[in-house]
PALOLUM-849670 format. One record per residue: residue in three letters; z, y, x of N, C-alpha, C, O in turn. Coordinates in pm, whole numbers, plus 50000, padded with zeros to 5 digits. Layout:
N
ALAZYXZYXZYXZYX;...
# end
This chain:
317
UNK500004988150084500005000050000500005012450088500685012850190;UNK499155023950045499115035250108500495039650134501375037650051;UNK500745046150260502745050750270503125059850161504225062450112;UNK501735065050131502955077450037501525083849916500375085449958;UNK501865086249787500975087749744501595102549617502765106349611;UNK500495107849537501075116849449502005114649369503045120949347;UNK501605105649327502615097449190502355079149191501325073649229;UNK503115074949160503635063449151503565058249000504665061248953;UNK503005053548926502965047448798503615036848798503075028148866;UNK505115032248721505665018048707505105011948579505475015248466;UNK504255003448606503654997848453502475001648433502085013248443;UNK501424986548386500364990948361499964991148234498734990848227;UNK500424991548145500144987047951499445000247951498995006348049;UNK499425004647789498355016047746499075028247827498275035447885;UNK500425031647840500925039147833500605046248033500495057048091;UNK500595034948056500565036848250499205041448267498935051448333;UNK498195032848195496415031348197496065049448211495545057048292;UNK496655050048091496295061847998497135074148114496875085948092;UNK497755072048190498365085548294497385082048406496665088648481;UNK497575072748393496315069648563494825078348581494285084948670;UNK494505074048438493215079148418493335093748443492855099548539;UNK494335101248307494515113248344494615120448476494265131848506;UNK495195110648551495635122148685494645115948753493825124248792;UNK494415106548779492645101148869491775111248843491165114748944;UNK491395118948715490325127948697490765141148727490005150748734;UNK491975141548743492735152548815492755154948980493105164449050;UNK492315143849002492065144549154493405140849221493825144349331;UNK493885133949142495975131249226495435116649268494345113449221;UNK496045108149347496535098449438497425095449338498495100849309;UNK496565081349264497665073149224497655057249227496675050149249;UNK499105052549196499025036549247499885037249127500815044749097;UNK499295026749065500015017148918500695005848996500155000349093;UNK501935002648948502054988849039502724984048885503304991348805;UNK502494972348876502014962048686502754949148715502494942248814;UNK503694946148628504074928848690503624921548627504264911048631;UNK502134920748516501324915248421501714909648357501444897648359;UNK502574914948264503674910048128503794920648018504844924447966;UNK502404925447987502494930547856503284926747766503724915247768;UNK503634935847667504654930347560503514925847456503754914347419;UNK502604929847409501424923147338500904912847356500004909047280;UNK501304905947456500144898647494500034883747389499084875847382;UNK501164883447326501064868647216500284873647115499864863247066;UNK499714884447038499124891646992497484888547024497034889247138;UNK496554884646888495384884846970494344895246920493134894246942;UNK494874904646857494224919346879495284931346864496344931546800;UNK494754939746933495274956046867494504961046749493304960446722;UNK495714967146675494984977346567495484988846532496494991946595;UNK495104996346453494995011346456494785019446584495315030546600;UNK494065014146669493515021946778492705021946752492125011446720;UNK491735041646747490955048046644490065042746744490555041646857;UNK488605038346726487525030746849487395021346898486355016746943;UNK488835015246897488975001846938489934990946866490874984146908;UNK489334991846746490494985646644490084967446645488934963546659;UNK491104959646631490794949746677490234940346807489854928646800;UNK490334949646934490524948347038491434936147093492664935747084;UNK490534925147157492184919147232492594926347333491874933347405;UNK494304924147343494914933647424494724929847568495394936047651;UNK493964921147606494094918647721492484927547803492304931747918;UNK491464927447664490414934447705490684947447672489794955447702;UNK491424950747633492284972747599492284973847777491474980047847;UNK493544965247822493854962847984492864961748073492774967848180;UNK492274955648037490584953748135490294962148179490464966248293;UNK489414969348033488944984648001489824996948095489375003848187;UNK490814996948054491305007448104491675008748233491875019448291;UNK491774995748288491704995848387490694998748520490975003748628;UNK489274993048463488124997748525488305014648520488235019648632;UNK488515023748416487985033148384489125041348473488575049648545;UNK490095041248483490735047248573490835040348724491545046848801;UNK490175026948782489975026048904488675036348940488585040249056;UNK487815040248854486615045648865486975063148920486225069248996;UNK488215068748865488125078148901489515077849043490245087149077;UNK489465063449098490385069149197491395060549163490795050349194;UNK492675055849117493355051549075493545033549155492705024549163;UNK494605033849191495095018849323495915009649232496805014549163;UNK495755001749230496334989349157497044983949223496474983649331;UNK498564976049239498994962749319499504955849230500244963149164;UNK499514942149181500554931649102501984931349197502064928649317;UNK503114935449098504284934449143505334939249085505064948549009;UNK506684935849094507694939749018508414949149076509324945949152;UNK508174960549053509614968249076510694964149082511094957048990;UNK511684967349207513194965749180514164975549186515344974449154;UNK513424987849242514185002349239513375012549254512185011249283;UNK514065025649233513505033249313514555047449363515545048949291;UNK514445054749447515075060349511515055078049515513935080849558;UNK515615087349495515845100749549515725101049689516715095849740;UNK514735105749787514545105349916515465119549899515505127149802;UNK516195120450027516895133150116515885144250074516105151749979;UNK514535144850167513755158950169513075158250040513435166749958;UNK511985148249995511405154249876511125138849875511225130149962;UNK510695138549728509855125449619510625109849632511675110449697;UNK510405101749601511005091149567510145080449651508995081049693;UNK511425067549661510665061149736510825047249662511935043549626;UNK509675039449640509635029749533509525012749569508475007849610;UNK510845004349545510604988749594510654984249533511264987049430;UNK509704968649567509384960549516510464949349526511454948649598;UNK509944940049424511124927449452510644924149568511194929349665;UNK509844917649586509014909349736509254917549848508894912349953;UNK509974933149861510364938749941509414952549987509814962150054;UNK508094950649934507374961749931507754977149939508174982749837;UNK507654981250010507924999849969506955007749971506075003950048;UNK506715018049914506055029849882506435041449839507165042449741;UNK505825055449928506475066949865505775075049717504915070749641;UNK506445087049713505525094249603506215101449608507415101349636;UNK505195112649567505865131049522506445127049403507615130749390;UNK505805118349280506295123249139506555102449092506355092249158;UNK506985104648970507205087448907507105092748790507775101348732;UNK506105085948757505835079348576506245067048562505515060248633;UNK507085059848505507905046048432507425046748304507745054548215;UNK506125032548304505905027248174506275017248172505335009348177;UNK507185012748166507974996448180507924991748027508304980148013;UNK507574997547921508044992347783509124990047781509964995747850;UNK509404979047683510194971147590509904957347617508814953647659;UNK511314946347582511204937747571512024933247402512944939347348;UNK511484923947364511354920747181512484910747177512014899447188;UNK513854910647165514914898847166515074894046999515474899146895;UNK514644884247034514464876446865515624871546798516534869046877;UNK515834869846710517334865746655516844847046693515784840746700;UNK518474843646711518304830746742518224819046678519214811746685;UNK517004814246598516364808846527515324796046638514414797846719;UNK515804787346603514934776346681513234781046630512954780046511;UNK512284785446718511434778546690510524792046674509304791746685;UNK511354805246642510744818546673509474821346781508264822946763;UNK510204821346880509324826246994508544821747042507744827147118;UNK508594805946994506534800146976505684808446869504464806846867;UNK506044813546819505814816746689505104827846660504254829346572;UNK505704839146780506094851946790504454862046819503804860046922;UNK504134869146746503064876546762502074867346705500984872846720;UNK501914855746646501044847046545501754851846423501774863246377;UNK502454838746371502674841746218504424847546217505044848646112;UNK504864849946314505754852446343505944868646377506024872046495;UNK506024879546258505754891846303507104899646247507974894846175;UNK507004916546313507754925946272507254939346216507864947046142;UNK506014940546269505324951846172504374953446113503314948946157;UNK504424959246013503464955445929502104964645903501124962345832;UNK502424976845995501014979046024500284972746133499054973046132;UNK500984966646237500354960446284499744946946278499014942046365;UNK500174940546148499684928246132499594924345972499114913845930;UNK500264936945876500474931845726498614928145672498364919445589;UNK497724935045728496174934045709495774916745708495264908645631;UNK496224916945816496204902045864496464885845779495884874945770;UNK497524891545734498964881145622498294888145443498604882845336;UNK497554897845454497914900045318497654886045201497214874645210;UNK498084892945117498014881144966498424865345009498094855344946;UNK498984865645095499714852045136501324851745126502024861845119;UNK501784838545127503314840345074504004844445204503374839845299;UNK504874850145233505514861345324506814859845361507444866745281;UNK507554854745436508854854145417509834867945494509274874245584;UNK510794870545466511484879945552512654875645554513134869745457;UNK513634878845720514054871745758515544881545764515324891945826;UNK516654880745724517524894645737518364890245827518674878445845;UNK518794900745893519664899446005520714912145997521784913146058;UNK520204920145920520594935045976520254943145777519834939045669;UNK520694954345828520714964045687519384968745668519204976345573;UNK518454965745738516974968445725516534961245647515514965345592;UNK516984949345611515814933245587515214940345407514144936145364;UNK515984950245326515754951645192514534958645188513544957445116;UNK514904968645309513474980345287512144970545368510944971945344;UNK512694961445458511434952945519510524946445376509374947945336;UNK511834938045322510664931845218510344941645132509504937645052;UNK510644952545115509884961044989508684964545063507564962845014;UNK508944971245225507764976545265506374964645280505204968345268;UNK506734950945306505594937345323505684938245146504984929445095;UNK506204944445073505354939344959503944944544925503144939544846;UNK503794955544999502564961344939501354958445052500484966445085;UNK501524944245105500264933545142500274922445048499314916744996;UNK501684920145033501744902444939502254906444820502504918444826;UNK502534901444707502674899544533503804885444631505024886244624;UNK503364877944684504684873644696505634868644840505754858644910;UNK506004877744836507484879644931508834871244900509074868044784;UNK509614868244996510734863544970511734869045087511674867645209;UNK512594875345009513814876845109514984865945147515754863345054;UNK515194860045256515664852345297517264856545381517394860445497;UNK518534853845260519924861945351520174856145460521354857445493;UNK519564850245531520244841845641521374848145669522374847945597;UNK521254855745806523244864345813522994875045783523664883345845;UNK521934881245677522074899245689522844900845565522934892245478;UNK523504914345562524294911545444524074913545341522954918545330;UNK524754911645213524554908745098524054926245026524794935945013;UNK522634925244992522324928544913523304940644811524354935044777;UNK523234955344755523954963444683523564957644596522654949444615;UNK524164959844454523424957744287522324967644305521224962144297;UNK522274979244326520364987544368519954981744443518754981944413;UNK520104971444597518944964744619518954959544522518534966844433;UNK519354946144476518814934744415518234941344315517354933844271;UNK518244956444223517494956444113516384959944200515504952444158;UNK515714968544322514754971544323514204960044375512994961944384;UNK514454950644408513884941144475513344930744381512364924144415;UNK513874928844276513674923444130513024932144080512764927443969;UNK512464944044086511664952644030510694958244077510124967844024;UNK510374953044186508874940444269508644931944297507544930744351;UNK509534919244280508764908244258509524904244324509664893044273;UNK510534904744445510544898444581511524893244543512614897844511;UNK510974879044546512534867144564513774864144658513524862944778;UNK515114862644616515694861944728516534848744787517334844644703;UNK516534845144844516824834444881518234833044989518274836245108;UNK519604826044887520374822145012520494813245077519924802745046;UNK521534814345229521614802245286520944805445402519914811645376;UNK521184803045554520754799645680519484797745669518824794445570;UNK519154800345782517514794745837518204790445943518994796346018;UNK517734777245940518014768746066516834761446172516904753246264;UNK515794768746110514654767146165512954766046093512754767145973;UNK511984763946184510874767146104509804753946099509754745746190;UNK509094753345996508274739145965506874742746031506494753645987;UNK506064737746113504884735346170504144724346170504634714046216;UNK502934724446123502064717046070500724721446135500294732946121;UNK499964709646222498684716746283498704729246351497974738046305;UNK499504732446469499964744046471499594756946387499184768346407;UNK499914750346302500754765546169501924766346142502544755746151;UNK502374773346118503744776646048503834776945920503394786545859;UNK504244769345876503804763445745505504766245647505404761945531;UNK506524770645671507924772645591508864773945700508744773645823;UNK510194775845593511554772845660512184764945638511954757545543;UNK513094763645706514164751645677515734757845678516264764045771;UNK516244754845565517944760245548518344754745580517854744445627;UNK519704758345579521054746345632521134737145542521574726045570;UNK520664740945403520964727745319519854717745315520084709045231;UNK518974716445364517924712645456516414710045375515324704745397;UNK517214718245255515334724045151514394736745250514804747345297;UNK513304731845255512204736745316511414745145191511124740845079;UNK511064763045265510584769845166509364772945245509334778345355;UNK508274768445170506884773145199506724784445243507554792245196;UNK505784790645339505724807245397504834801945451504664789845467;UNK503904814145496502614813945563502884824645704502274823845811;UNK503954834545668504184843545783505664845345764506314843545661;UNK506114849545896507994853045869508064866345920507584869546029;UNK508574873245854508684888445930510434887745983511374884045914;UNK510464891846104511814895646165511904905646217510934912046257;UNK513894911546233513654923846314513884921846465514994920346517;UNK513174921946505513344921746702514144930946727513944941746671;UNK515204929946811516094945646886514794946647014514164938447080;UNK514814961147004513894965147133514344970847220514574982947221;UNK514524964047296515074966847438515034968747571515204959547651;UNK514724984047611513864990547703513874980247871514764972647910;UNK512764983247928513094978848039513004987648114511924992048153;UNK514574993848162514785004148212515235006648364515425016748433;UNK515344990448389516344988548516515574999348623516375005148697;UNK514185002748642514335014948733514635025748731514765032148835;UNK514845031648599515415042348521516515042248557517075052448597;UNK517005032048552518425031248600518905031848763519925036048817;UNK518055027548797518265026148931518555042449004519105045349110;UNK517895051948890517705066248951518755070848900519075081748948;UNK519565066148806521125071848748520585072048583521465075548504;UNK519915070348554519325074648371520185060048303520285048648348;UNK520545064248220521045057048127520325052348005519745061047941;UNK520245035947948519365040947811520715042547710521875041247747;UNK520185046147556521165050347474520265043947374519035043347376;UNK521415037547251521335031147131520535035847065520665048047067;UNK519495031846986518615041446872519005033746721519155021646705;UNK519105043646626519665034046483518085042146368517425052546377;UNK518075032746291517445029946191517905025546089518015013246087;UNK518385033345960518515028045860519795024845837520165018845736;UNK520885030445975522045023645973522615010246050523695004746034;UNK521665007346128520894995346200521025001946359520635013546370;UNK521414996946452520934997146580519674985846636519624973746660;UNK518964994646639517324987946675517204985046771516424975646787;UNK517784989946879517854991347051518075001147147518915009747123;UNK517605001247225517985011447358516525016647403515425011147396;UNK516885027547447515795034347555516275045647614517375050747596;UNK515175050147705515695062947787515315075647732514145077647700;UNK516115083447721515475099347661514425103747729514155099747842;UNK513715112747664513075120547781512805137547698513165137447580;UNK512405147147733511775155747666510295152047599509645141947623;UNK510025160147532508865160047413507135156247548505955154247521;UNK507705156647648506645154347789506265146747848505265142847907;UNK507985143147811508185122947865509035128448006509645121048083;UNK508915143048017510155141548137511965138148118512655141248021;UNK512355132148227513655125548227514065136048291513405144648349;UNK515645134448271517015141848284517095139748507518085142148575;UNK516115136148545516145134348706514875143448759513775138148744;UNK514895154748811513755158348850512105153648881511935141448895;UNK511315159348889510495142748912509985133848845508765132348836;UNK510855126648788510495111848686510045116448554510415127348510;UNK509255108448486508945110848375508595095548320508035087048390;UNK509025093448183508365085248103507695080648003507765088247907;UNK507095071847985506535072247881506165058547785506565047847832;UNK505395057947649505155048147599506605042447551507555050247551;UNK506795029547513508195019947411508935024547545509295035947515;UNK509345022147672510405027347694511475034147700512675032447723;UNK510155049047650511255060147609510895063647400511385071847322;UNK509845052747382510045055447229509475040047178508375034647184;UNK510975035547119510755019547112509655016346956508905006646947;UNK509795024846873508745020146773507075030346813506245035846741;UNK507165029546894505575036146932504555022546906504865010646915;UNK503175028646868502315015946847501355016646999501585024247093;UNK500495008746993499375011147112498965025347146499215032947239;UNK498295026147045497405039347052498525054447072498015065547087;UNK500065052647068500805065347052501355060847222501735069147305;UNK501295051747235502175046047410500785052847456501105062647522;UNK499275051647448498385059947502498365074847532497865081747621;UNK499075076847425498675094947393500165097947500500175107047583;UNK501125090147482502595096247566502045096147686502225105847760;UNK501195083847732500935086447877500305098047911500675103348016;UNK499095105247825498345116247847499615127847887500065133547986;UNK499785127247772500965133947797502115137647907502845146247956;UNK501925131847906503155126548075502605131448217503225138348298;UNK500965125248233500285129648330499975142748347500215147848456;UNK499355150848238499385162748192500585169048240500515178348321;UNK501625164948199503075175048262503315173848419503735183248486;UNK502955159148478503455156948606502245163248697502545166248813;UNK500765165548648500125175448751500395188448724500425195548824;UNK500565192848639501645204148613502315211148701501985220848768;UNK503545203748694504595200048811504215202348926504535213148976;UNK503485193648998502935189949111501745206749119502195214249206;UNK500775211149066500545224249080501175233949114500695241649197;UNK502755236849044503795245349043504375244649202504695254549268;UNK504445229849248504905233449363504185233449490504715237749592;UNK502805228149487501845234849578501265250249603500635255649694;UNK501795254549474501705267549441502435276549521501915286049580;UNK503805273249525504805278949550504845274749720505095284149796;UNK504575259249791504795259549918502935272049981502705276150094;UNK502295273449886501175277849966501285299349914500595309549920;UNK502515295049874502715314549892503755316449992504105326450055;UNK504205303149993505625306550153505085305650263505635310350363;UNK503615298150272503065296850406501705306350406500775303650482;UNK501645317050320500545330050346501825337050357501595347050424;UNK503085336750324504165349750381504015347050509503805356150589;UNK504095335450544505025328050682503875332450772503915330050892;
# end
């Protein structure tokens, strides 16, 4: 790896792609370093990305990747394991395998990672018929029987919101809790059945997912299971620089963690900036794109401001 470069990109998903490009056509020195573990990748398209709807995510990655090696932009496969506040200026960035590299500036697109409730049989499952949002996949499932899976104070508004793909839904209490008398009337006043008792696991047939299975060991037909994943940033280099992530709630619900940043994607550490599910855990593809623009946009910014400033101290000097 070059010793020292403008900026440093951690992560290559939409969110890293999409800064690379930006500052590659900006004329900055940059190196993405990617540990090729998209969070999409069980997923076999993207959607609502305006141009590229239905995209597999692995050809989004391709793509974007050519298009910002084209203007400049250095690639290495590898995992981050820190990164550092140098004494005089910019950060200095290691790898697990022991790698180092410097940089004036850091963009961290590390995402999210999706922790499933513990259900035998989920995370084969997971990004097939095994989903959590429903713009990203209710198109997919519509007019098929639907199950939802509660864990949390969300599961009422989940099945109301999957009702308007399926006529028939079923809410399933496994451990979420019981239902107000206003849920159960509005939920009875769309259709959505509710069902008690454990899920103790899921029925597969021809690899399909074909129902559930309760504790009392009756099996309920479903074609898809919706769950809520906690999303949970991968922040450990964020951290490594002193950033903390902090709880995000929904609905009354803690959904997960991530790192703040300003409306820029800059962090509370000079320097760093982030972007994409790390620092905003319900972002879709196409919005982890636009944060990265975003991000790059602020960090040549930055990086202007202070070439600016060392090249009026050295026409005084």
């Amino acid at each position: 790896m070059q010793q020292r470069y403008d900026v440093v990109i951690v992560g290559g998903g939409a969110a890293g792609l999409s800064g690379a490009l930006a500052l590659g056509r900006a004329r900055r020195s940059v190196l993405v370093i990617d540990a090729g573990e998209p969070r999409n990748a069980p997923a076999s398209h993207v959607h609502n990305y305006l141009g590229r709807e239905s995209t597999p995510p692995g050809e989004l990655l391709t793509i974007g990747r050519g298009e910002a090696a084209g203007y400049g932009a250095e690639f290495v496969e590898g995992r981050v394991a820190s990164a550092e506040k140098l004494p005089e200026q910019g950060f200095r960035v290691v790898t697990e395998d022991g790698r180092t590299v410097e940089a004036r500036r850091l963009l961290v697109t590390t995402g999210l990672v999706d922790e499933l409730p513990p259900v035998p049989g989920l995370a084969a499952r997971w990004g097939r018929e095994v989903l959590h949002c429903p713009y990203c996949h209710g198109h997919e499932v519509a007019d098929r029987p639907i199950g939802v899976l509660a864990t949390g104070p969300l599961a009422v508004h989940q099945a109301l919101m999957w009702r308007q793909w399926s006529d028939d839904v079923t809410l399933f209490l496994h451990t979420g809790p019981e239902p107000t008398e206003e849920e159960y009337e509005q939920l009875a006043a769309r259709g959505v059945a509710v069902v008690d008792g454990e899920v103790t696991g899921l029925e597969v047939a021809d690899d399909r997912f074909t129902g559930v299975t309760l504790a009392s060991g009756r099996v309920v037909p479903r074609e898809a299971l919706v769950v809520q994943a906690r999303f949970v940033a991968r922040s450990a280099v964020l951290e490594s620089l002193g950033l903390k992530p902090v709880a995000q709630e929904m609905g009354g619900a803690v959904i997960g963690s991530y790192i703040p940043t300003d409306p820029t994607g800059a962090t509370e550490v000079p320097g760093v900036w982030a972007a994409g599910n790390v620092t905003r855990l319900t972002e879709q593809v196409i919005g982890a794109a636009a944060s990265g623009l975003m991000a790059a946009g602020a960090v040549n910014g930055d990086l202007t401001v202070e070439e600016t400033r060392l090249a009026v101290a050295a026409r005084r000097g």
